[in-house]
N, C-alpha and C positions, 0 to 999 in steps of 0.2 A: 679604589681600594685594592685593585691587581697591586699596589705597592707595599703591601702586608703580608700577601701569597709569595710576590718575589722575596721581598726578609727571608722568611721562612726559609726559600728553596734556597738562599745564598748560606744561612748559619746550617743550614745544612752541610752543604759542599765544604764548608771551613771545617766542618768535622770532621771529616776525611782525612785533613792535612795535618802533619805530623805537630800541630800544636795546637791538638781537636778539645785538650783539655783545660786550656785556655781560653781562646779564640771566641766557643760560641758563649760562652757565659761572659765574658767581658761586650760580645756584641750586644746579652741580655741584658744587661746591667743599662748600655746609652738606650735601646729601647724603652724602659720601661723609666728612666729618666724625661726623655722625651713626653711619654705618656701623661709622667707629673704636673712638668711644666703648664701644659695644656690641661688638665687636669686644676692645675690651681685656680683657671678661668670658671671654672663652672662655680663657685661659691659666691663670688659676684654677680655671674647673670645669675644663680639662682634669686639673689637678692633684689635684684634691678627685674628681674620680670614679675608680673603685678598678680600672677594667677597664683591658685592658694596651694600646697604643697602637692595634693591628688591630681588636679587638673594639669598641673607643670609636668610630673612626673608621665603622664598617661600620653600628652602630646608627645614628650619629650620621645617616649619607646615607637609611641605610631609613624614619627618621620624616620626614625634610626632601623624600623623596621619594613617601613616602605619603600625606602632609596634601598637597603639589601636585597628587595625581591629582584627589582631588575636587575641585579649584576648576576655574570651568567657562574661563575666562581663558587659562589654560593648554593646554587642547584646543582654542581658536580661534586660539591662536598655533602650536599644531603644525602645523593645517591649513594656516594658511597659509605654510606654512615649507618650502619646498625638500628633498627626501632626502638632497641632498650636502650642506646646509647642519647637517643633524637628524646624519649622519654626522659632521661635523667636530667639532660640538658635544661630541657624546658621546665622542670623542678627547679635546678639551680637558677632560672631563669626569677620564678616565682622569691626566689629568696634575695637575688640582687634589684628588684623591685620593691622588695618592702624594706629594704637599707637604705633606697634612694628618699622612699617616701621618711622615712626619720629621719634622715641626711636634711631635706628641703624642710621638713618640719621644725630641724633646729633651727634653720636659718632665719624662718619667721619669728618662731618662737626666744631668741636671742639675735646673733646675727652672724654674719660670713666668717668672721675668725673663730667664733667660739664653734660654731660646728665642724669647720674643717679641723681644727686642732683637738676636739676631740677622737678624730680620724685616727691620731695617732697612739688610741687606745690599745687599736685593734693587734700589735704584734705579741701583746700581752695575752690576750684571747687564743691567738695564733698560737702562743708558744703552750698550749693545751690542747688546742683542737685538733690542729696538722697531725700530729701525730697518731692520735684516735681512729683520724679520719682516711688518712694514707698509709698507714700499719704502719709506718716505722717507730722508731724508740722515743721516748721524752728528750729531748738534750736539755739539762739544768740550765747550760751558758744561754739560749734562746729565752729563755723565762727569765734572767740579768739581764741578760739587753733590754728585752721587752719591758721590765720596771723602769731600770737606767732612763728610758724616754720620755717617762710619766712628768718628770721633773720639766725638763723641756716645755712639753705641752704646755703646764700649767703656767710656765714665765713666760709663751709666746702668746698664749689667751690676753697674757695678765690679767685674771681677775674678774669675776663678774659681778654683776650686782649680784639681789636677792631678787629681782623680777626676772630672771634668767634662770634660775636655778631651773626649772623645767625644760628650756633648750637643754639645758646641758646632760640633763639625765636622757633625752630622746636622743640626744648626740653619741652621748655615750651608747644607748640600742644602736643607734647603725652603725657603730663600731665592731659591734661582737655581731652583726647580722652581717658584712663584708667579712668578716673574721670566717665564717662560716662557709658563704658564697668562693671565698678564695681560695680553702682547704677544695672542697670539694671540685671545682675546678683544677687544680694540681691533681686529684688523684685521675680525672678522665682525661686530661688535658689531651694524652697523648691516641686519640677513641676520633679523633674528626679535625679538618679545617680551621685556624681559626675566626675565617669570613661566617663560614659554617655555625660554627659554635657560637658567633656573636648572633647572629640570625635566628638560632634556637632558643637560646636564653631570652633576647629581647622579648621576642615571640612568645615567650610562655611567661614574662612578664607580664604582659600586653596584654595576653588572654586574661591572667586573673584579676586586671586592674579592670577590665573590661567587665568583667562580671560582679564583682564589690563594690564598683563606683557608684552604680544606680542606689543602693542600697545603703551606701556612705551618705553621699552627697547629692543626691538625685540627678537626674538626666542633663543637671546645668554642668555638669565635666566633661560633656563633649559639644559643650559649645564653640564655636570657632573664634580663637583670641583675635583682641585688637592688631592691628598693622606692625605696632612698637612690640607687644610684644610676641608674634608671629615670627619677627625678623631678630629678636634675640632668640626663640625658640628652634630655630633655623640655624644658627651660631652654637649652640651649647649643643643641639643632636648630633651633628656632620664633623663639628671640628674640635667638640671635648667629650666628644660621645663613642660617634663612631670608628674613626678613626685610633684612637690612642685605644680602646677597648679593646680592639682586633690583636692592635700590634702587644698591648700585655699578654693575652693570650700566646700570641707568639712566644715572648719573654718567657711566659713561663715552664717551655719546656726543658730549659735549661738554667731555673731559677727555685725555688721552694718557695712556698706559699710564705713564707716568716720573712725569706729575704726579699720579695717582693714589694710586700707592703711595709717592711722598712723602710723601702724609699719612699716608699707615700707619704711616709711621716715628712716629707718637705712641700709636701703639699701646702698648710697654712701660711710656712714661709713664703711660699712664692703667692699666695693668693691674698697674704697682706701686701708684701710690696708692689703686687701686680696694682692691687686696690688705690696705693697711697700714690702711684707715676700715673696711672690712668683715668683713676675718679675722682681724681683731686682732693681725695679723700687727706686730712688734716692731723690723720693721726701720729701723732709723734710714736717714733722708733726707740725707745729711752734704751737704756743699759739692761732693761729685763729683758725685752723683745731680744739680743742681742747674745744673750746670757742663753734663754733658748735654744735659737738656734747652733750657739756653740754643744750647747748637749744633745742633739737631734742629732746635728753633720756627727759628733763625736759616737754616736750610738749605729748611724748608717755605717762610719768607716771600722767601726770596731768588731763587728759583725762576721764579715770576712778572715778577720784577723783572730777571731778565738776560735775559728770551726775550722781553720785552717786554710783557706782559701789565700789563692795571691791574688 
């Protein structure tokens, strides 16, 4: 994960250089791209691993949060980290854990496309909360984008039954609860590390799932999973977990909590086609799916383009 610290210290240095106001936000922009991509993997193995939305989730934070203790990066970023700041952290921490557990809960309760594409609720949410939450002004065009995508979503789902309608409403909560987690991350972002900050938040995920779970689901959530899925648990912590979480964080110091999770919104894209070239999954791509993503790509590029950004 030193390859997240050096990011950092590189979009740094480019700031410097006389096209500072350029430079680092296009470099934010393939980060948190990258992020997606990987990102689109976790809807699948959340589907493909057998344990029930609590138990997934709760492994998921204890490996992400184990493999961060030893790296030494992380304990120079505590240090130098504030206690109200390491507090806040670990709050935000508590709130991107209960997104995750409605995230995994849609996925059981419907399935991988219909939760991810509810994902792309959230710049809707955003375009009310960010502002709220970061002092600055409403911008109306941010609240047009953010409908503009609804359309989208709804032709990349295509449709769900009536035995679904439940994923969809929980999907829809970890929409507006990432909506929340993301603002609030923008407004401290720039207060710690982001090895640091992924280690705190985890952590204070971790803690509270830690102390709910008994009383959820009794002591069977920290049972030790099967081999299969151990080694998909292994897979979604390290390399759509840890990894792409750090370097968003990175991203976002030179990104707004709205235009971040724009690009999220290509998440269900990539996590249907990821599904249909790797799981042999059969599902046809027809003219809706297609139609979608033409209003998603159209809503991510359009973005830039009315706030004024090149």
């Amino acid at each position: 994960m030193e390859q997240v610290e050096h990011e950092e210290k590189a979009t740094r240095r480019q700031g410097a250089d006389d096209n500072a106001d350029v430079t680092p936000t296009a470099r934010a922009q393939v980060q948190i791209h990258v992020c997606v991509v990987l990102w689109g993997f976790t809807a699948i193995l959340g589907k493909l691993i057998t344990l029930p939305a609590l138990p997934l989730v709760w492994w998921r934070m204890l490996i992400v949060v184990a493999t961060l203790l030893l790296m030494p990066p992380v304990w120079r970023g505590l240090r130098s980290m504030q206690f109200a700041f390491m507090a806040r952290f670990a709050g935000v921490g508590v709130v991107v854990a209960l997104h995750w557990l409605a995230f995994y809960g849609a996925i059981k309760l419907a399935n991988a496309s219909v939760a991810a594409s509810c994902i792309g609720l959230a710049p809707v949410f955003l375009a009310f909360i960010e502002p709220y939450l970061t002092r600055r002004r409403f911008d109306p065009r941010e609240l047009l984008v953010g409908v503009a995508v609804v359309p989208g979503v709804v032709l990349v789902a295509g449709g769900v039954p009536g035995s679904m309608q439940t994923g969809v409403a929980v999907g829809v909560l970890s929409a507006a609860l990432i909506a929340v987690g993301s603002a609030l991350n923008k407004r401290y972002i720039d207060q710690g590390k982001p090895l640091a900050i992924t280690g705190l938040e985890l952590g204070g995920g971790l803690a509270a799932l830690t102390l709910i779970a008994p009383i959820v689901s009794g002591m069977a959530v920290f049972s030790p999973p099967g081999p299969r899925d151990a080694t998909l648990l292994m897979a979604l912590a390290l390399g759509c977990t840890l990894f792409p979480y750090a370097l968003s964080l990175a991203a976002l110091r030179h990104l707004s909590a709205f235009a971040s999770q724009l690009a999220v919104n290509l998440e269900p894209v990539y996590a249907i086609v990821i599904a249909a070239l790797l799981l042999g999954e059969r599902r046809e791509l027809h003219a809706m799916f297609y139609a979608g993503v033409a209003i998603i790509l159209g809503a991510v590029f359009a973005h830039p383009i009315l706030v004024g950004r090149r």
